[in-house]
Phi, psi and omega in degrees: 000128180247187210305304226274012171291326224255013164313290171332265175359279191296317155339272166336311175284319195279013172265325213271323192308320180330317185257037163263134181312152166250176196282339172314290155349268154338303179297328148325294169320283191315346188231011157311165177275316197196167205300335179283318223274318198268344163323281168306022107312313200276318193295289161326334156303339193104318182351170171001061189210020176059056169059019174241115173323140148080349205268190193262075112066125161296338178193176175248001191269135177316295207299318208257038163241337186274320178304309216293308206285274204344284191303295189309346152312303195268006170288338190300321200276351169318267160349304189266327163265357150066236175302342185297318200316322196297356176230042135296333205301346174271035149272340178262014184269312171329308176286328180308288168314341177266322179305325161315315175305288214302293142355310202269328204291339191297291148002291234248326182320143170269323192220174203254143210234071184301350171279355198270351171312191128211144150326330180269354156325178162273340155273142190285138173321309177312326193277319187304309172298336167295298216302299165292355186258328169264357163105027200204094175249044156320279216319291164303175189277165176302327178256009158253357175282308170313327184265344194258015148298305179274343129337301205257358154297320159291234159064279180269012182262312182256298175076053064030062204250359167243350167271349171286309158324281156327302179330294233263327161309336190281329170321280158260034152272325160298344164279309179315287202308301182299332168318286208275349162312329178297329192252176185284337178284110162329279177338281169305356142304289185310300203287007175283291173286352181283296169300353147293306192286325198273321162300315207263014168281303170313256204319359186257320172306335180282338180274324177280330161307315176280003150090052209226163191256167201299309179333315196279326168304336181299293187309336208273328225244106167301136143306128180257154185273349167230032172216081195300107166322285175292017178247323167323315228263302186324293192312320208272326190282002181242312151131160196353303189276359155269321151349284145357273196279018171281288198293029151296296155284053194197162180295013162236060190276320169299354161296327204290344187277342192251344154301268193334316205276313184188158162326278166337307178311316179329302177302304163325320198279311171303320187284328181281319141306355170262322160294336195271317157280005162273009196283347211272318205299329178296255197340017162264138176256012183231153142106203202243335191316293214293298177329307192288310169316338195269293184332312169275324165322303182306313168321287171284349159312294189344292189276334153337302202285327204292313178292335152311308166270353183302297169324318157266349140337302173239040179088339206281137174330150192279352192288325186271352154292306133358271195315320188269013184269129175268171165304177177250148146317317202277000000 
């Protein structure tokens, strides 16, 4: 499909951005009386109803009203992009890897843990889980075969599940990165390196609570093109306020106040910047962009709506439910 192919497409999502929640919206939810009341907020959206206004909720379970809008996203990017669809595929390098993590962790398992999975990669979860339980990662791409040779070996050597872990996150972010590196796309560039930098902050700081040595950072932390590796591993080997005044200096500075208040905040903060530079793609009429920009939009809806019932689940006050609402798309 070639750019000026990919007009139609892009046509098609920014009819489609209409029916992305707005923070009005959000802010509804969020000021519901109680977890049915947003149900029922959402259901009128179409929310967990196969896309039908009014319809009937597939479930009341958080995880399975969030699968249903997920799929329902990507049967749309299916829908548009047709053969194309295959160079999305680095939104599924993620799941691929927690199926690896799952797998190996499994390996240790007295009996087998069919939840621990997820469904959406590009590979079926099953194939992956063969691929570790008989030793034989032909099957997989190169650089997740490689690492989860070497996962699972430290793994039944140690029984080591967080250096297995870290092995195997770092793996793939270096995949995400060589991935969108292959390609022609801003958008997927960006949303590469934003996720480089927001892993190797997270790891470093969960390494600097737990008291862990430059050795175990060298292995945790990938390389990034805005974020100097050895000078994070320097900062984190010293502690939290040096962190701080690392990261300060640096193009994510405006991040360091909400890395100091909590993980979360952090976290809020990096997704809400990647949105704010996906916002641009709407105006592009060529190309993948504007489509990859809708995709992380949908994503971050996701977790919003996702923090919201969690939150009214468990009681929490609406400011702190508030305060964990990402930006909107829309």
């Amino acid at each position: 499909m070639s750019d000026n192919k990919y007009i139609d497409a892009v046509t098609r999502i920014h009819i489609k951005e209409n029916d992305l929640l707005s923070a009005d919206f959000l802010e509804q939810l969020v000021q519901a009386a109680d977890y049915d009341a947003c149900l029922q907020l959402l259901s009128e959206k179409g929310w967990g109803c196969g896309g039908q206004k009014d319809g009937q909720l597939v479930s009341e379970n958080v995880k399975e009203i969030i699968k249903s809008e997920r799929d329902r996203a990507w049967d749309l990017m299916r829908e548009v992009l047709h053969e194309d669809i295959r160079k999305l595929d680095i939104f599924l390098i993620p799941i691929d890897y927690h199926n690896l993590k799952a797998a190996i962790k499994e390996t240790r398992a007295e009996h087998a843990y069919e939840d621990i999975y997820m469904d959406q990669g590009a590979f079926p979860a099953e194939m992956v889980r063969e691929a570790v339980q008989k030793k034989e990662f032909g099957a997989l791409p190169e650089r997740m075969a490689k690492v989860g040779e070497e996962a699972l070996g430290v793994f039944l050597r140690t029984g080591d599940g967080q250096l297995c872990d870290v092995m195997i996150d770092k793996a793939a972010v270096e995949e995400l990165v060589a991935t969108a590196d292959e390609t022609d796309s801003d958008a997927l560039k960006e949303y590469a390196e934003l996720t480089a930098v927001s892993a190797n902050i997270k790891t470093a700081l969960r390494a600097m609570l737990t008291g862990k040595d430059q050795e175990f950072l060298e292995k945790a932390l990938a390389e990034c093109k805005t974020l100097n590796k050895t000078a994070l591993i320097k900062s984190a080997l010293v502690g939290i306020d040096e962190m701080v005044d690392y990261l300060s200096g640096t193009a994510y500075g405006d991040g360091s106040a909400a890395f100091d208040k909590s993980m979360a905040a952090f976290e809020r903060w990096c997704d809400n910047l990647l949105i704010e530079r996906m916002k641009i793609q709407k105006w592009n009429p060529f190309g993948i962009d504007p489509l990859v920009a809708y995709v992380l939009a949908c994503e971050n809806e996701r977790k919003s709506v996702r923090v919201i019932l969690s939150g009214k689940q468990n009681g929490l006050p609406e400011e702190v439910i508030r305060e964990r609402i990402r930006e909107t798309y829309a």
